[in-house]
C-alpha positions, 0 to 999 in steps of 0.5 A: 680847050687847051690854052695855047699861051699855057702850053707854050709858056709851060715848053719855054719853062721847061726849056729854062729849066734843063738849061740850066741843070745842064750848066750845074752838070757842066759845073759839078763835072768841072769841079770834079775833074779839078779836084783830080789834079786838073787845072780850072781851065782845063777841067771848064773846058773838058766837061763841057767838051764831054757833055756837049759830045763835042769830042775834041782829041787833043793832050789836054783830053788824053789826059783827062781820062788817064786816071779812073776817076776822071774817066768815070766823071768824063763817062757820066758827063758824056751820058747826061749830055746826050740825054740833056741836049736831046731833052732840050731840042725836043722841049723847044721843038714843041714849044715853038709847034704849040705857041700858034702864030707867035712863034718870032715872040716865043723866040724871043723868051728863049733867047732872053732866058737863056742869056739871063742863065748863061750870064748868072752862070758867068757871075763870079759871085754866084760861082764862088758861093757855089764851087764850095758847097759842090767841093763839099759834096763830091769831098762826102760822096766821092774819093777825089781829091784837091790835088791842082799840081798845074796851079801848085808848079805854075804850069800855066805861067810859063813853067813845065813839067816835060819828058826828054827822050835822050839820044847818045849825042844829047848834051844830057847824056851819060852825065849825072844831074850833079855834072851838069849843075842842072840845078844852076840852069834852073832845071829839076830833074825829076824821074827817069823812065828807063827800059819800062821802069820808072825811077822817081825823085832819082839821086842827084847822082844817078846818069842819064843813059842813052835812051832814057827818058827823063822828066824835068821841071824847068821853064819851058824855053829853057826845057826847048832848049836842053833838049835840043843841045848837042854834047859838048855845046858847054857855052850853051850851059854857061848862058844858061846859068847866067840866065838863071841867075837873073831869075833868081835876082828878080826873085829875090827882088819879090821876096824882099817886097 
């Protein structure tokens, strides 16, 4: 005769065991799309939003899958989580079938075991040890690169990258980044989308026509706001510049720290 406490210890085991591949998945797949350009928290969440198959439609996810090697890493996450979670539920449905009567203690060991993973998983520590030996292997076996432009801009502080599109009565239009001392106000004038072409890193020189769309870097309170002035809105501009120019004092307080 089979011994049940055998049987069910073996499907408890095994449920242990794809737990915790399925988390070393989510990870690589994290690592992986950060080193795409992803932020770290954006990258947690995207992978393991495709390998749960939750879905979630949102920028964050359009972006994840707007260049090819996100998408392939998106792709794979996607087809070893349907496979995982399938493997999982049915690892537990037998375990539970073939524990007898002890179906509430059988509970017990799996819930136990898996919060065990999940806190191991959490351990900074563990998670610094590991994140460099993944990095290396996907740096020997793939083409992608560390390229965290969110960190390097502070996109997660309180600094964006944003596209305005210009309209005739925009204070930003028909003006050169020079004339409107953009630089004073702490904005970045980074490209110009005009009639499907893309002009990159524009002269300071070059106007702003009507219905373009122009990338900037700035603060985003500062963004929100240019976009919205109106032409000739010039004390708009002069408190602008003076905000900034607290800015640049509290910087230059940190600097000489």
């Amino acid at each position: 005769m089979v011994d049940t406490h055998m049987v069910a210890s073996t499907q408890i085991f095994s449920i242990f065991i794809i737990f915790a591949l399925s988390l070393l998945v989510i990870r690589i797949g994290s690592v992986a799309l950060r080193m795409t350009g992803l932020s770290p928290d954006v990258s947690s969440f995207q992978a393991a939003s495709a390998f749960s198959g939750a879905g979630f439609t949102t920028e964050e996810a359009e972006f994840a899958v707007s260049e090819p090697s996100r998408r392939t890493t998106v792709l794979w996450l996607i087809r070893i989580g349907s496979i995982g979670v399938v493997g999982t539920l049915a690892s537990l449905l037998l375990s539970f079938i073939n524990s007898g009567g002890e179906n509430s203690l059988t509970l017990v060991y799996v819930l136990g075991g898996v919060l065990l993973i999940i806190a191991a998983a959490k351990s900074q520590l563990l998670n610094e040890a590991v994140t460099p030996l993944i990095e290396r292997a996907l740096e020997r076996t793939t083409d992608l690169e560390i390229k965290d432009y969110t960190q390097m801009l502070g996109l997660q502080s309180e600094y964006r990258v944003a596209e305005v599109d210009v309209s005739q009565d925009d204070w930003i239009s028909n003006n050169s980044a020079d004339e409107m001392n953009l630089a004073e106000e702490g904005v970045l004038l980074l490209g110009i989308r005009r009639n499907g072409d893309y002009i990159g890193a524009p002269r300071s020189d070059t106007e702003i026509h009507p219905d373009d769309t122009v990338v900037l870097y700035g603060k985003k309170s500062r963004l929100q706001e240019l976009s919205n002035r109106a032409e000739g809105n010039v004390d708009a501009h002069e408190d602008a510049i003076e905000e900034h120019k607290d800015v640049l004092d509290e910087q230059a307080e940190l600097i000489d720290q």
